[in-house]
C-alpha positions as CSV (number, residue, x, y, z in Angstrom):
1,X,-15.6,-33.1,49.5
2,X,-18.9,-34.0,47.0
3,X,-17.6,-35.8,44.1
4,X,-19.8,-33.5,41.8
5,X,-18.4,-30.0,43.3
6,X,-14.5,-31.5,42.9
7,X,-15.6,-32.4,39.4
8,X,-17.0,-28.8,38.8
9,X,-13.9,-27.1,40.2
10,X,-11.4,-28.9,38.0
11,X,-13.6,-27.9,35.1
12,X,-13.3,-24.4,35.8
13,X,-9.4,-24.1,36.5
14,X,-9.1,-26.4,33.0
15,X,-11.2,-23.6,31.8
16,X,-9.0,-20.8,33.3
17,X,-5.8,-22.4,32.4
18,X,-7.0,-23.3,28.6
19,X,-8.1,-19.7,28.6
20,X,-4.6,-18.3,29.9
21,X,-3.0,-20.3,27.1
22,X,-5.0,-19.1,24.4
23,X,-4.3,-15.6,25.1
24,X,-1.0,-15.5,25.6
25,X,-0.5,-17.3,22.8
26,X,-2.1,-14.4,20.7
27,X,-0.3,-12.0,22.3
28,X,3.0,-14.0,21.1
29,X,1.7,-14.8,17.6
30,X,0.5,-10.8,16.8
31,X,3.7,-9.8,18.8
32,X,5.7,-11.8,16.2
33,X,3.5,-10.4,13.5
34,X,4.3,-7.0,14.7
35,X,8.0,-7.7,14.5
36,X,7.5,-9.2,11.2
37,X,5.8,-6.7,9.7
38,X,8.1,-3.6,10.6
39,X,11.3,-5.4,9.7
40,X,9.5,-5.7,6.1
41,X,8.7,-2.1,6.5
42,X,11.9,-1.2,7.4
43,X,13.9,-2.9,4.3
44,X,11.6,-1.4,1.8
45,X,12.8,1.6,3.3
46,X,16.3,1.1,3.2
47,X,15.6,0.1,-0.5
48,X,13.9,3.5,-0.9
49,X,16.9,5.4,0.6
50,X,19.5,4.2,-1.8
51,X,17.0,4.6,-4.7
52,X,17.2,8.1,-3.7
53,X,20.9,8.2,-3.0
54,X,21.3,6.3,-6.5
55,X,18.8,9.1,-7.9
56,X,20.9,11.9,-6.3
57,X,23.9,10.7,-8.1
58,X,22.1,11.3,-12.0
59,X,21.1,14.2,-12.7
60,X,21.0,13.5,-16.5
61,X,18.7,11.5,-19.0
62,X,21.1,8.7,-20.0
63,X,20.1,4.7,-20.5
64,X,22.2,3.5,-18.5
65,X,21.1,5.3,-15.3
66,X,17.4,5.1,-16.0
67,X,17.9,1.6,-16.7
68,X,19.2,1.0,-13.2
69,X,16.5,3.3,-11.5
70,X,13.4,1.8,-13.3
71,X,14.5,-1.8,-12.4
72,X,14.9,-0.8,-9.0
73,X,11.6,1.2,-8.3
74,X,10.0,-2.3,-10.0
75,X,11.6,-4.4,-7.7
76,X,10.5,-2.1,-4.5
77,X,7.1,-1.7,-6.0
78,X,6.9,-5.6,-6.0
79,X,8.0,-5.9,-2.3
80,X,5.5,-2.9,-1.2
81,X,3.1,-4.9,-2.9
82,X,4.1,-8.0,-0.9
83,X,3.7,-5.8,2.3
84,X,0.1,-5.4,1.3
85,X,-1.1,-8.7,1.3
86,X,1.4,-9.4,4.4
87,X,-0.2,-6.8,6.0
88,X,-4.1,-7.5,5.3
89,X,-3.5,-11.5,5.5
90,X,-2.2,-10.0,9.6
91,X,-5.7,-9.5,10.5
92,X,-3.7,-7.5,13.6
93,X,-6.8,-5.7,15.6
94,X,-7.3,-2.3,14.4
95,X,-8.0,-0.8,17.9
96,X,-4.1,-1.4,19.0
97,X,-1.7,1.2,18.8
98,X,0.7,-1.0,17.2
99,X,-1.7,-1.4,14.5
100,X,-1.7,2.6,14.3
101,X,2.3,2.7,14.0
102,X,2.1,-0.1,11.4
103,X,-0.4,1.2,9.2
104,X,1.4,5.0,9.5
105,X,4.6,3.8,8.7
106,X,2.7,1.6,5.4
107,X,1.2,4.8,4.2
108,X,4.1,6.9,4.9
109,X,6.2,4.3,2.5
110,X,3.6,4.1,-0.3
111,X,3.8,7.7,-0.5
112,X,7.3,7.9,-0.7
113,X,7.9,5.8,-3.0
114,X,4.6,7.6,-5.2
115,X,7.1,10.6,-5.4
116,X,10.0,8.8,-5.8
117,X,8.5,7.0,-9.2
118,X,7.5,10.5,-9.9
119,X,11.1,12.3,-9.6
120,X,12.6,9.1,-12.1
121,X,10.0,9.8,-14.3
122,X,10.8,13.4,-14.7
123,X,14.7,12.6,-15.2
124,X,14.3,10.0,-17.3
125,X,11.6,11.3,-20.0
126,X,8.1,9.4,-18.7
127,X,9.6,5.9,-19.5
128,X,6.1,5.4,-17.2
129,X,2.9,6.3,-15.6
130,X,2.5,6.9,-11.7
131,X,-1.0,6.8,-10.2
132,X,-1.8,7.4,-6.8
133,X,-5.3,5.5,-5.6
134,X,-7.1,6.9,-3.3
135,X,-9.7,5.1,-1.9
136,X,-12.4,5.3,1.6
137,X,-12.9,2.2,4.1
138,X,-16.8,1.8,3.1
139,X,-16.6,2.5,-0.3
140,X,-17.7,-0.6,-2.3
141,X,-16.8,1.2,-6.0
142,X,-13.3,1.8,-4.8
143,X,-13.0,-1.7,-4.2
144,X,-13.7,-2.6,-7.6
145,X,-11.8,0.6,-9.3
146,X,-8.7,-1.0,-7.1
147,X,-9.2,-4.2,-8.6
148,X,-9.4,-2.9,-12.0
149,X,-6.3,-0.9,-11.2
150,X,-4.3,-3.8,-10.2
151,X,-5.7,-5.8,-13.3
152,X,-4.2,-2.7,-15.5
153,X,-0.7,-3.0,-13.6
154,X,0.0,-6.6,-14.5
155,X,-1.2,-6.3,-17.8
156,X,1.5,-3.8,-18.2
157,X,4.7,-2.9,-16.4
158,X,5.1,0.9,-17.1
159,X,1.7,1.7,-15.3
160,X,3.0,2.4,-11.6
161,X,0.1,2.3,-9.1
162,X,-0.1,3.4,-5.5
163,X,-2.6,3.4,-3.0
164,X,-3.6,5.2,-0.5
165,X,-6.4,4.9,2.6
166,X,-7.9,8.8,2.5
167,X,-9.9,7.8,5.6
168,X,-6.7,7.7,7.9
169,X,-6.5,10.4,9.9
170,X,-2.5,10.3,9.1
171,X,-1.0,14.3,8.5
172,X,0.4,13.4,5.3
173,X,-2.8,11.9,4.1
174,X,-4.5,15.1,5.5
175,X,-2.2,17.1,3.4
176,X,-2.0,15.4,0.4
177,X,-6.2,15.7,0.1
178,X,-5.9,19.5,0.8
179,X,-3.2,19.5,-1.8
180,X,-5.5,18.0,-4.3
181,X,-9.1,19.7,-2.7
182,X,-10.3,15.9,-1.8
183,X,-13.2,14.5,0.3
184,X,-14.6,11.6,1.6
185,X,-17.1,11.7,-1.1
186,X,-14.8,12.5,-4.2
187,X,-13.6,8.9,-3.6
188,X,-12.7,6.5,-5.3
189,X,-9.8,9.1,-6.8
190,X,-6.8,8.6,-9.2
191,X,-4.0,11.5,-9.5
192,X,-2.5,11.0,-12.8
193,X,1.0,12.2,-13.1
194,X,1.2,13.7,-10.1
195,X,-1.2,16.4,-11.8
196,X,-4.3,15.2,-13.0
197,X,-7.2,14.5,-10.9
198,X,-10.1,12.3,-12.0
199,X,-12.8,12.2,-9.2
200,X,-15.5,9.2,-8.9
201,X,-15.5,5.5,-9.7
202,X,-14.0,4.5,-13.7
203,X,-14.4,1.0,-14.8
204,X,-11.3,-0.4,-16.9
205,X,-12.3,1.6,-20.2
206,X,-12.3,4.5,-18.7
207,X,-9.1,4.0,-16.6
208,X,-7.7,3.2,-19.8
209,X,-8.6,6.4,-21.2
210,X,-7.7,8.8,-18.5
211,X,-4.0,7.7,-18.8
212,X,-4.1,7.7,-22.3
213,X,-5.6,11.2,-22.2
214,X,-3.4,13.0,-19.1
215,X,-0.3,10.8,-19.7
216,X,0.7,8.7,-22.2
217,X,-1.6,5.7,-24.1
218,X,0.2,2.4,-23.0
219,X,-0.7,-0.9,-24.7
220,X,-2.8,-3.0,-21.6
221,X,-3.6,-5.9,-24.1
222,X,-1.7,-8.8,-25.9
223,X,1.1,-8.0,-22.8
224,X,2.2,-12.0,-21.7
C-alpha cells in the first residue's frame, strides 16, 4: 500500500475518532447541565411550596410571622437569582427541547414566586415593593432598564424584582400580557404592585419615581 494513501487514511479515522469524542463529550457535558439545572429548579420549588404552606398557616398581620415570610421570600429570591446566571452562563442550544422544558419551568418559577411576594405583601402591610420586568429578546432598552432594575434591588432590599421573557410563546406568559393588554412593542414593561403598568423604557430616575408614585417611596441611596 503507497506510503502517502496509508498516511492519508490514518489522518482521516484520527479525524473521525477526535470528532466522535468531541461530540459525545457535549452531549455528556449539556446532559449534566441539564440535570444540573432542573435539580436547582426543582429546590427553589420546594422552597416555594412551603413558603406557601408557611403562608397558609398566617392569616394575620403579626411580626413575628411576617418576619419569617419576608426572610424566606429573600432567601428564594437570591437562589432564583442564582438560577439566572446558572442558567445564561449554560449557553444550552436554544433549538433543543430540553432547553424548551428548562426555560418553561424558569418562567413558570419566576412567576410564582411574583405572586407569592405579592400575597406576603398584602398580609403583612407592604413591608415591600414587587415588580414584574417584562422584557423582548431584541430589545436593546430593556437590556439597560433590567440593569437599572437590578442596580435598584441591591441598593435596597425591600424592592422585589422579577423578570420575565414576553417573547416566549409559554401560556402563562401569553395570559399574563392579555391580562395586562401587552405587546411586543409596549416592551420594556414594569407592573408595579401587581397593578400598575408603566409601558416603555425608564432610566433609574424615572424607575425611582414610578415606585415612589404607584407604591411606596423607598430610600435607594446611602444603603451599604
Amino acid at each position: 500500500m503507497d506510503t502517502k494513501y496509508l498516511r492519508l487514511m490514518v489522518s482521516i479515522i484520527v479525524a473521525a475518532v477526535i470528532i466522535i469524542v468531541v461530540l459525545v463529550i457535549g452531549y455528556s457535558y449539556d446532559t449534566y447541565k441539564i440535570s444540573y439545572l432542573s435539580s436547582l429548579i426543582q429546590t427553589d420549588q420546594q422552597s416555594i411550596n412551603q413558603l406557601q404552606l408557611a403562608m397558609l398557616l398566617t392569616s394575620m398581620n403579626n411580626s413575628f410571622s411576617c418576619n419569617i415570610l419576608t426572610n424566606n421570600l429573600y432567601q428564594i429570591s437570591n437562589n432564583i437569582q442564582q438560577l439566572s446566571q446558572e442558567l445564561t452562563s449554560a449557553n444550552l442550544p436554544t433549538s433543543e427541547a430540553n432547553y424548551s422544558q428548562i426555560n418553561n419551568q424558569y418562567t413558570y418559577l419566576r412567576v410564582e414566586y411574583w405572586l407569592l411576594a405579592n400575597k406576603i405583601n398584602d398580609i403583612c402591610g407592604d413591608k415591600f415593593v414587587t415588580v414584574m420586568f417584562i422584557y423582548g429578546v431584541n430589545c436593546d432598552s430593556c437590556i439597560v432598564e433590567g440593569d437599572e432594575l437590578s442596580y435598584l434591588s441591591s441598593r435596597n432590599d425591600s424592592l422585589i424584582v422579577s423578570a420575565l421573557n414576553g417573547d416566549l410563546n409559554n401560556p402563562l406568559v401569553l395570559l399574563l400580557l392579555k391580562s395586562y393588554n401587552l405587546t411586543n412593542s409596549s416592551f420594556p414593561s414594569i407592573i408595579i404592585a401587581n397593578k400598575y403598568l408603566v409601558n416603555g423604557f425608564q432610566n433609574t430616575t424615572a424607575l425611582e419615581n414610578d415606585i415612589c408614585k404607584y407604591s411606596k417611596c423607598l430610600n435607594f441611596h446611602n444603603q451599604t
